[in-house]
GUVEXLO-958559 format. One record per residue (C-alpha): residue in three letters; x, z, y. Coordinates in steps of 0.25 Angstrom, whole numbers, plus 5000, padded with zeros to 4 digits. Each point is the difference from the previous one (the first is absolute). Example, Ala and Ser with C-alpha at 12.3 -4.5 7.8 and 13.67 -1.06 7.14 Angstrom:
! residues 2
{aa = Ala, xx = 5049, zz = 5031, yy = 4982}
{aa = Ser, xx = 5006, zz = 4998, yy = 5014}
//
This chain:
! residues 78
{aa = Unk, xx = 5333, zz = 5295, yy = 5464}
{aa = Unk, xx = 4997, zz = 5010, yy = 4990}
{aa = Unk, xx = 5010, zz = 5009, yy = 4994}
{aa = Unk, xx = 5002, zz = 5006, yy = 4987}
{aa = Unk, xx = 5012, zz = 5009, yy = 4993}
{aa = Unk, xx = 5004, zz = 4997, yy = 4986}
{aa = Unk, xx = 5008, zz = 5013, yy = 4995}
{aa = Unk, xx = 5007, zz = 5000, yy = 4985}
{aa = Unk, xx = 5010, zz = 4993, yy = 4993}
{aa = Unk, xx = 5007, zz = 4988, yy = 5003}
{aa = Unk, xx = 4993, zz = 4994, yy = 4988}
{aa = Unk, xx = 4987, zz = 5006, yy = 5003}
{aa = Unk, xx = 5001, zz = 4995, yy = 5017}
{aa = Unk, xx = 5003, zz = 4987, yy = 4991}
{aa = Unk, xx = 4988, zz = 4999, yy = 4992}
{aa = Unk, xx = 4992, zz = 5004, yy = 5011}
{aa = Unk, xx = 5006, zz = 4990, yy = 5011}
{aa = Unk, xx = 4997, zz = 4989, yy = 4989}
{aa = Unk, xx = 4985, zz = 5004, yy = 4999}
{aa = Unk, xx = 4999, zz = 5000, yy = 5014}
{aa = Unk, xx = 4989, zz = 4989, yy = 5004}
{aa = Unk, xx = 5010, zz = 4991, yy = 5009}
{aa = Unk, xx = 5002, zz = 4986, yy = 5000}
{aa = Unk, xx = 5017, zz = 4994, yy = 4999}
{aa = Unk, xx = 5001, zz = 5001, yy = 5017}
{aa = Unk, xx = 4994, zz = 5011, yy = 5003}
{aa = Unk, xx = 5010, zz = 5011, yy = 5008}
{aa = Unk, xx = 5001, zz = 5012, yy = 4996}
{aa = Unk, xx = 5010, zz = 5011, yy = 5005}
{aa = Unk, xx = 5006, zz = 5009, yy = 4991}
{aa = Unk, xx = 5008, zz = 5013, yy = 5003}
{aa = Unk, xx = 5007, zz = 5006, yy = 4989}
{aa = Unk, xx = 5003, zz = 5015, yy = 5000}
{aa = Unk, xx = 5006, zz = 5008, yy = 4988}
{aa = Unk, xx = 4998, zz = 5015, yy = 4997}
{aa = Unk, xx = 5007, zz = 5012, yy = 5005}
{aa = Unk, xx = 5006, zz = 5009, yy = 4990}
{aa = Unk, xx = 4990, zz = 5012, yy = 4999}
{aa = Unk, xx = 5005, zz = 5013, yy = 5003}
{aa = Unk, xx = 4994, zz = 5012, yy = 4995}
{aa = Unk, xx = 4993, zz = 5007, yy = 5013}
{aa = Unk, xx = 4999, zz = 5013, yy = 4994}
{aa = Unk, xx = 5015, zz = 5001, yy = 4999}
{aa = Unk, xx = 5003, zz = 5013, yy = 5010}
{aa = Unk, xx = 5013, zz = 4992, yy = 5004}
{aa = Unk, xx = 4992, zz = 4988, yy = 5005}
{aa = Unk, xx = 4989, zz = 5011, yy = 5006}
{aa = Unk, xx = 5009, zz = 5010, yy = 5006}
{aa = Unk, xx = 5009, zz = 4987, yy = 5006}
{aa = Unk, xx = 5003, zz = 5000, yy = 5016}
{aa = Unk, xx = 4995, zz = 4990, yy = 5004}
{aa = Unk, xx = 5002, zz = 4990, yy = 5013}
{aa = Unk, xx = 4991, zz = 4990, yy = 5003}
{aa = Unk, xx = 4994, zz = 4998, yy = 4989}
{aa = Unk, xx = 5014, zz = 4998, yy = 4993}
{aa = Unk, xx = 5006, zz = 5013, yy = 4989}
{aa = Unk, xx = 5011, zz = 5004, yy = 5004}
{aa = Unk, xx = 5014, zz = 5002, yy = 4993}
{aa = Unk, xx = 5003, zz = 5015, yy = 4999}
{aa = Unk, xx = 5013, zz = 5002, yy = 5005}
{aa = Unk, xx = 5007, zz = 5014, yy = 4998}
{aa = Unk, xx = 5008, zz = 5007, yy = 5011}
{aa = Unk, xx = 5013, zz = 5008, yy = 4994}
{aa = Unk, xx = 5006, zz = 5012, yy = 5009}
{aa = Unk, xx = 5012, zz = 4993, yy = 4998}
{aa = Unk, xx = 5006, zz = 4988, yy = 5007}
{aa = Unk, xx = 5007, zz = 4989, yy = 4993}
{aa = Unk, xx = 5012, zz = 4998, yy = 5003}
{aa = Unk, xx = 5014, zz = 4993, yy = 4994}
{aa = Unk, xx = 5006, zz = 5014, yy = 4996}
{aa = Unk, xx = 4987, zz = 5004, yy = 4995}
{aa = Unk, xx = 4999, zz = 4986, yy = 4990}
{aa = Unk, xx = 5014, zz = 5001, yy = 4997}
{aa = Unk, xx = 4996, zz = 5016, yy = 4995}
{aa = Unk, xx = 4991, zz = 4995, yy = 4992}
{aa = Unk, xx = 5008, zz = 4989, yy = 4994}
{aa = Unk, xx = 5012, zz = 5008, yy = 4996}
{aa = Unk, xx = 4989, zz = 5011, yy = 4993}
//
């Protein structure tokens, strides 16, 4: 069994599939895929980002001060 990748379009995998020399009963196995977004690898965000197996990780950012009902309420009434 030989194999062969068509990448392009959907009308150009189309056009290809239909100039394929097969005959009506022939199998074929088709595995469809789409394409990630692209990101911009020199982006210093995406460069300097920690990472965890593989994975970017979401900053989080530590404040000195603890949240708490009186502090929301604080904040609320300001």
């Amino acid at each position: 069994m030989d194999a062969q990748i068509i990448e392009g379009t959907f009308a150009d995998i189309r056009r290809q599939i239909l100039d394929l020399p097969l005959e009506p009963d022939d199998r074929l196995r088709v595995i469809v895929t789409t394409a990630e977004p692209k990101t911009d690898i020199n982006d210093p965000l995406i460069l300097n980002a920690l990472r965890r197996n593989g994975l970017i990780l979401v900053p989080t950012h530590h404040t000195s001060q603890k949240v708490t009902t009186e502090l929301v309420n604080e904040l609320s009434e300001g």
